[in-house]
Backbone as CSV, one residue per row, in Angstrom:
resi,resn,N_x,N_y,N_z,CA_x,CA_y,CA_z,C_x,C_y,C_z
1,UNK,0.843,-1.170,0.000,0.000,0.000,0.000,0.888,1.232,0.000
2,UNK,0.412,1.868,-1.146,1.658,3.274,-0.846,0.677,4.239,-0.242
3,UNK,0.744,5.221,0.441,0.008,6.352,1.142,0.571,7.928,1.461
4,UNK,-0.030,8.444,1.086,0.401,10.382,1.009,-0.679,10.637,2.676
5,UNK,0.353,11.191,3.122,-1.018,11.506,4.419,-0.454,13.029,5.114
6,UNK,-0.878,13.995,3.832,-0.704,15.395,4.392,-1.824,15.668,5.385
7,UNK,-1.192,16.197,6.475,-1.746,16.479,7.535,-2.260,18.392,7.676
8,UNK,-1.398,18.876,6.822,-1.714,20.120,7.075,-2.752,20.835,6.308
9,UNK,-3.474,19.899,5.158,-4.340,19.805,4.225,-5.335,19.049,4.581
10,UNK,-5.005,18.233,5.666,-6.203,17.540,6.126,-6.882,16.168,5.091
11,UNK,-5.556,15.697,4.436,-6.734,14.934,3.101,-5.339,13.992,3.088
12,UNK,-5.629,12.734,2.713,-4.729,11.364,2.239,-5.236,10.876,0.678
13,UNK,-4.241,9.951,0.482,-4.034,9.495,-0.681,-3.452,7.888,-0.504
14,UNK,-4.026,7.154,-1.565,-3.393,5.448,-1.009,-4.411,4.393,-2.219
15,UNK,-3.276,3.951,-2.238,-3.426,2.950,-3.263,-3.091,1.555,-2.933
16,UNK,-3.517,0.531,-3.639,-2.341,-0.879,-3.668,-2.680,-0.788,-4.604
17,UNK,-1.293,-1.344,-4.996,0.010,-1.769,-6.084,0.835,-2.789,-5.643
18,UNK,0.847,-2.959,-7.038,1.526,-4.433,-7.615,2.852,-3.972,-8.113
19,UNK,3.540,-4.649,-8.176,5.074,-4.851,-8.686,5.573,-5.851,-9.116
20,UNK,6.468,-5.424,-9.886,7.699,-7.353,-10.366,7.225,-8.071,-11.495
21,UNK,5.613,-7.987,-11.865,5.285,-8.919,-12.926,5.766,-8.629,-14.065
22,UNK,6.921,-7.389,-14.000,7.650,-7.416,-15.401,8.947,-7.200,-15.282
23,UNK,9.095,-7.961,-13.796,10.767,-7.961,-13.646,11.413,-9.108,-13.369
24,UNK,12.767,-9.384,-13.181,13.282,-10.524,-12.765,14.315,-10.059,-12.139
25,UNK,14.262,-10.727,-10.391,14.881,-10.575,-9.507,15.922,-11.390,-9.030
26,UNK,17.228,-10.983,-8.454,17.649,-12.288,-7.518,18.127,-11.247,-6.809
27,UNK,18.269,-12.476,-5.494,18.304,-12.378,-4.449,19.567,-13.073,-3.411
28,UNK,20.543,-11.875,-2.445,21.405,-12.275,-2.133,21.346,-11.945,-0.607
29,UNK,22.281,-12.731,-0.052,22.665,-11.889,1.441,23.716,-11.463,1.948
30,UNK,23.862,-10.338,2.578,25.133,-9.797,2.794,25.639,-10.359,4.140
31,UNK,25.079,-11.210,4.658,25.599,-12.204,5.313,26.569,-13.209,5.270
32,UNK,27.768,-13.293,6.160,29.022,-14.493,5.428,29.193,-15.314,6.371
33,UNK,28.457,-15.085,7.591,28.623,-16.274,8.335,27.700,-17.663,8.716
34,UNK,27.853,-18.984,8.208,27.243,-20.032,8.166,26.714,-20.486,7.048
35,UNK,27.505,-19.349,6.198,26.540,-19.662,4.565,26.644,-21.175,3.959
36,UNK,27.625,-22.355,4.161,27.597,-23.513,3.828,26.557,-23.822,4.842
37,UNK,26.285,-23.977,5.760,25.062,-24.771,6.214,23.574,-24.495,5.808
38,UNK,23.519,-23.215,5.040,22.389,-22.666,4.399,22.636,-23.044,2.753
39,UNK,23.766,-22.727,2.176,23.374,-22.790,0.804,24.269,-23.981,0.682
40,UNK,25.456,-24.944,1.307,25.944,-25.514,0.579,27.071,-25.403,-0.298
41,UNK,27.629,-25.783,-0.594,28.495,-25.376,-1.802,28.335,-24.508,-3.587
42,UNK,27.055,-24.217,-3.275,26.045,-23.175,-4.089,26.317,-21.438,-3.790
43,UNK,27.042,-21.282,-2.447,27.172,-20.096,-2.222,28.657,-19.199,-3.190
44,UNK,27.974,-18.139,-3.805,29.001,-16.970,-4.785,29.240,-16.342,-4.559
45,UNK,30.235,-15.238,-3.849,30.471,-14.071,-3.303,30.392,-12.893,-4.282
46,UNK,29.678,-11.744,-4.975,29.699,-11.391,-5.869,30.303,-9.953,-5.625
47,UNK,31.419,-9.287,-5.567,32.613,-8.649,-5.406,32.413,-7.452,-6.496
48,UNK,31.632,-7.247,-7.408,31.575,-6.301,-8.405,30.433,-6.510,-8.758
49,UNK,28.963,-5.617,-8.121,27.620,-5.915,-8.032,27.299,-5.215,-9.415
50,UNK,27.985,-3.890,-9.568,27.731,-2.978,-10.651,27.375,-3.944,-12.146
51,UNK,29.027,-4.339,-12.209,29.009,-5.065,-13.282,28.256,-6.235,-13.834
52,UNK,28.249,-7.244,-12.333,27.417,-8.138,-12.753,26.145,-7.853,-12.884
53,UNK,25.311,-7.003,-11.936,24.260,-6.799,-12.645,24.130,-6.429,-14.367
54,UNK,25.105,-5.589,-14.394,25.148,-4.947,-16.363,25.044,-6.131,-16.870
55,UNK,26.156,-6.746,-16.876,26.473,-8.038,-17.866,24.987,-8.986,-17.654
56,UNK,24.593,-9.356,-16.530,23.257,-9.437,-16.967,22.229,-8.921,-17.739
57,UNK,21.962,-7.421,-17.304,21.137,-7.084,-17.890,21.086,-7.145,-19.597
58,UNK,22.366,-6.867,-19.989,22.689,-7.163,-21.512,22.214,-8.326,-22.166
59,UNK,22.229,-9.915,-21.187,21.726,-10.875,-21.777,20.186,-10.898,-21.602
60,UNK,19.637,-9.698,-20.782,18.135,-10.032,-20.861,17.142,-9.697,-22.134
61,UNK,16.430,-10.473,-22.349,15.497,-9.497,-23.412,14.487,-8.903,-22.909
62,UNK,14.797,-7.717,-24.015,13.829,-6.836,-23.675,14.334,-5.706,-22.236
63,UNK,15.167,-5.867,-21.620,16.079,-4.975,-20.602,15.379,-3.654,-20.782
64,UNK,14.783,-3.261,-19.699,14.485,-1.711,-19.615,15.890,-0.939,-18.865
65,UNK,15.650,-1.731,-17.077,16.163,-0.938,-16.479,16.706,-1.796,-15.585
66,UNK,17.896,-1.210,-14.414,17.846,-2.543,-13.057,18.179,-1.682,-12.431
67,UNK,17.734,-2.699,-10.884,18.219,-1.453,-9.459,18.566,-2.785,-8.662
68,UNK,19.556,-1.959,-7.669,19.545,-3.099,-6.838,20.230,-2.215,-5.238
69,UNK,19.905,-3.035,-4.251,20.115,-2.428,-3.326,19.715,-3.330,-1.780
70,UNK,19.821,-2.799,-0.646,19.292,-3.918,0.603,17.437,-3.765,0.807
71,UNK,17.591,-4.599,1.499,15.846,-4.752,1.487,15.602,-3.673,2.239
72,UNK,14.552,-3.375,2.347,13.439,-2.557,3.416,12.870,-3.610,4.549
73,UNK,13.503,-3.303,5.495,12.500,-4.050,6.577,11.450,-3.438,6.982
74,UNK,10.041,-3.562,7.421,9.572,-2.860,7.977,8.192,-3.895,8.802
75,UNK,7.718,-3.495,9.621,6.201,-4.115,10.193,5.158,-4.533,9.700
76,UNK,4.877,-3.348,8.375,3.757,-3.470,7.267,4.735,-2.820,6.020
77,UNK,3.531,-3.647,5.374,4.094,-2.993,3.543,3.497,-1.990,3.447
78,UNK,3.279,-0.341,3.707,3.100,0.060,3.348,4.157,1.497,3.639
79,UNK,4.105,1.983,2.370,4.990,2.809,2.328,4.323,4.626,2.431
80,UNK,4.798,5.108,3.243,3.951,6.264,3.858,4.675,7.424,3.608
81,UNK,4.284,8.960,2.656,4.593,9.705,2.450,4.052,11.184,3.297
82,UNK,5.019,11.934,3.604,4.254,13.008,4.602,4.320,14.483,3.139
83,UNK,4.113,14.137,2.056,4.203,15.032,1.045,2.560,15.745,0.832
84,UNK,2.589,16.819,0.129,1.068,17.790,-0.279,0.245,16.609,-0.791
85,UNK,-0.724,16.481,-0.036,-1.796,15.169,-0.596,-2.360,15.954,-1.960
86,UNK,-2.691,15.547,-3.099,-3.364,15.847,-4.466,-4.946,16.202,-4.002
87,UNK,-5.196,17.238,-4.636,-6.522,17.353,-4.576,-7.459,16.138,-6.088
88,UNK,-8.814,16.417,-6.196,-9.001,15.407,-6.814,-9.255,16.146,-8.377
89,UNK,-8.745,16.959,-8.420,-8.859,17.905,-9.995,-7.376,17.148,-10.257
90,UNK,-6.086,16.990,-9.971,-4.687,16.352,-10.259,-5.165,15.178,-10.978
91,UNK,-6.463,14.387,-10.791,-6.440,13.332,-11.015,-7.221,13.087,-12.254
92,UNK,-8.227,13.799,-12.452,-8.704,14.073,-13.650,-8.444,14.359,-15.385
93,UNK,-8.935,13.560,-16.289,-8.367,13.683,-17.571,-8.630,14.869,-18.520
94,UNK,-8.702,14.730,-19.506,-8.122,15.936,-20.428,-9.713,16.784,-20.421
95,UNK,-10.774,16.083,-20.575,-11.999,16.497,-20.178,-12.847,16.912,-19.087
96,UNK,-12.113,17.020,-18.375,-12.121,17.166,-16.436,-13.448,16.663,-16.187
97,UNK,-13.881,15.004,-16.806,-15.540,14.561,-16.544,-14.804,13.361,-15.471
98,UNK,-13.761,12.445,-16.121,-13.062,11.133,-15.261,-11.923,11.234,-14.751
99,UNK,-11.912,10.575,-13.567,-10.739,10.376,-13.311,-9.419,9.332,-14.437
100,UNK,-8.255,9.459,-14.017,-7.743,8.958,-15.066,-6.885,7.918,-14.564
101,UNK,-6.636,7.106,-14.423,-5.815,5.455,-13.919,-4.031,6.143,-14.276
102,UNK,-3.786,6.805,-15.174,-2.449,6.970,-15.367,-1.940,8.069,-14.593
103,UNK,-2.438,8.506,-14.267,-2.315,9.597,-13.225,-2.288,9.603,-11.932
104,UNK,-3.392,8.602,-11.444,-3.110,7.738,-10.556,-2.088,7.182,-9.879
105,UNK,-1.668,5.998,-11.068,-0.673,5.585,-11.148,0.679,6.118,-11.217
106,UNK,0.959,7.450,-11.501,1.740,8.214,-11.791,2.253,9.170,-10.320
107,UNK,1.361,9.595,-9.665,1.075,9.801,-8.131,1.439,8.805,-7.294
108,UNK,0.905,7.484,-7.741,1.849,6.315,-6.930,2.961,6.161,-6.815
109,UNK,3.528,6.322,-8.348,4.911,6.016,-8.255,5.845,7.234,-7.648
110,UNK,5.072,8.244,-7.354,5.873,9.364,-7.035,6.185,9.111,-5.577
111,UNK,5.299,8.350,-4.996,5.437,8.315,-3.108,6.617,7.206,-2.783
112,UNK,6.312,6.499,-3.755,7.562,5.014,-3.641,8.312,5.126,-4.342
113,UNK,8.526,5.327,-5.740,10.062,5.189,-6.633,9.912,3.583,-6.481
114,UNK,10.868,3.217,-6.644,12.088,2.274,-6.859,11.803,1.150,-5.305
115,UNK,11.348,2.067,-4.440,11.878,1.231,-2.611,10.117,-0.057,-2.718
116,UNK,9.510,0.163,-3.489,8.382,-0.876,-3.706,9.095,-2.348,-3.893
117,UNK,10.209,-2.378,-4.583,10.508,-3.830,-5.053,11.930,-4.066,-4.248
118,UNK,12.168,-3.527,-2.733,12.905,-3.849,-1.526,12.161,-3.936,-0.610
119,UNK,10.664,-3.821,-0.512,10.667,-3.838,0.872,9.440,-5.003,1.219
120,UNK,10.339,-5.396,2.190,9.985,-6.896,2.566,9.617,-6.710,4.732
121,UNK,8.683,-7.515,4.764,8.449,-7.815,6.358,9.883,-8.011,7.146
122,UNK,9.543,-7.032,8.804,10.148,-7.495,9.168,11.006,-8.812,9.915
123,UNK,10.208,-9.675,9.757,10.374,-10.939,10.142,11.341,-11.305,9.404
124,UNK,11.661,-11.385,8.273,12.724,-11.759,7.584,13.950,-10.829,7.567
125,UNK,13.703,-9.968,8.486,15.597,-9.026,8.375,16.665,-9.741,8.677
126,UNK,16.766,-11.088,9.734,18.095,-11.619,9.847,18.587,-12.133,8.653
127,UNK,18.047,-12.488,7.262,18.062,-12.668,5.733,19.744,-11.343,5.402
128,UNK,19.010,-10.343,5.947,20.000,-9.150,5.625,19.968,-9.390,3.965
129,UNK,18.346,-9.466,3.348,18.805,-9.531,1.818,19.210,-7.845,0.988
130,UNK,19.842,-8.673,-0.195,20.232,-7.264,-1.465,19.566,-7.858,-1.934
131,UNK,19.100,-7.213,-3.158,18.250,-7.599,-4.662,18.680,-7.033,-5.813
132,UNK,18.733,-7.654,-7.083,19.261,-7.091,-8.362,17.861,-7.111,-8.802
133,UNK,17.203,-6.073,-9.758,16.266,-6.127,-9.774,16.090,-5.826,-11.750
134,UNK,16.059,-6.767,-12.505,15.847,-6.462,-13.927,14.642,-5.960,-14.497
135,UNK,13.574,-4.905,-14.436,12.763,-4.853,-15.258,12.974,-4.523,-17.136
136,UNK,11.684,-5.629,-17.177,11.776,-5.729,-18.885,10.687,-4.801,-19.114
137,UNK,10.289,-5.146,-20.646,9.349,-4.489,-21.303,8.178,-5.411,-21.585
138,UNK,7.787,-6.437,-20.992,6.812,-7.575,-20.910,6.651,-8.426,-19.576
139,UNK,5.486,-8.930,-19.501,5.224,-9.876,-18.211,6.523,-11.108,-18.268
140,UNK,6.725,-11.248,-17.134,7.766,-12.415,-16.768,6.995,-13.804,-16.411
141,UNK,7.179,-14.794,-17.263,6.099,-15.746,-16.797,7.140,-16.752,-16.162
142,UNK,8.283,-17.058,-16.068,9.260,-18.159,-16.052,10.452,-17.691,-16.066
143,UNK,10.796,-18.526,-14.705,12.852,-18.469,-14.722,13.091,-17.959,-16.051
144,UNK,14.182,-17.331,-16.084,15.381,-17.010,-16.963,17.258,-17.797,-16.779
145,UNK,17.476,-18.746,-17.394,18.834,-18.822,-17.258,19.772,-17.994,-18.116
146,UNK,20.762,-17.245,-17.770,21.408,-16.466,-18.153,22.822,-17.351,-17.951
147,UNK,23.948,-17.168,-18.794,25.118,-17.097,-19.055,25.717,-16.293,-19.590
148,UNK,26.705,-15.590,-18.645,27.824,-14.207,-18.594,29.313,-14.871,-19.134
149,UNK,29.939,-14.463,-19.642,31.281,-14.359,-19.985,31.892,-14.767,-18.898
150,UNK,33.132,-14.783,-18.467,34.015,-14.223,-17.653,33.848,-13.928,-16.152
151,UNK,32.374,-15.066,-15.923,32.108,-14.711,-14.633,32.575,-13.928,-13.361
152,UNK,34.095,-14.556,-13.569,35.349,-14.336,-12.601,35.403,-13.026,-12.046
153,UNK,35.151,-11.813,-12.888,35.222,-10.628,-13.104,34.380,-10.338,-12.280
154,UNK,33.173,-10.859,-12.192,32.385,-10.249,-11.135,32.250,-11.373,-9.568
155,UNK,32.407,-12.452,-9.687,32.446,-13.312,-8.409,33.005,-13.936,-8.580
156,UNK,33.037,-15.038,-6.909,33.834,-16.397,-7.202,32.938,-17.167,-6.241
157,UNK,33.375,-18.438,-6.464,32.305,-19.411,-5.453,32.902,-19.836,-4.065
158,UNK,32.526,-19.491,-3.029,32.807,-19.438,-1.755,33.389,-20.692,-1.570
């Protein structure tokens, strides 16, 4: 749930929203201690996040954009803005008869950005996860296997 809750205007704003169905994520922890009893001999230390994310993103199709960064812990998902709540003329289309969904939507993304596809319950903070975060230009229905060059360059296997 994202939420605008100007107080000095007396008026809120709040939506749910969805995320990710046109991205592809992984998921790491910046955690190094006990990692064989959790992952096994599966664990990669990845030493140059920049790059490897790029060199991914290059093999994705369709690649818009990527972010990556540590999670958001928090109590609830919702992300709470103390910014000028919109009156309901902002929201209205070119004919000022309907409201308009892109505008909406556009107001949403202004309260969250980017921190929508980090933030995770706090129950899971001892995780201490990062996320690489690929959005494409289409729904993601299924894994992606990717193969990079030169892996080396960006990790090695623990």
């Amino acid at each position: 749930m994202l939420l605008i809750n100007d107080q000095t205007a007396d008026r809120s704003f709040s939506v749910f929203s969805t995320v990710g169905h046109n991205a592809y994520v992984s998921s790491f922890t910046t955690r190094t201690e006990k990692l064989s009893a959790s992952f096994g001999d599966a664990a990669i230390e990845v030493f140059e996040p920049v790059g490897f994310c790029t060199e991914i993103a290059n093999e994705i199709p369709g690649s818009l954009s990527m972010m990556m960064g540590q999670c958001i812990y928090a109590d609830t998902r919702i992300l709470e803005s103390m910014k000028r709540g919109p009156e309901i003329s902002e929201f209205l289309d070119a004919s000022g008869q309907e409201v308009s969904l892109d505008k909406m939507m556009s107001k949403a993304s202004g309260i969250s950005g980017p921190k929508e596809f980090f933030l995770k319950e706090r129950k899971y903070e001892d995780q201490m996860e990062f996320r690489l975060v690929w959005e494409t230009n289409k729904p993601v229905i299924e894994p992606l296997l990717v193969k990079i060059k030169e892996p080396h360059r960006f990790c090695r296997r623990l």
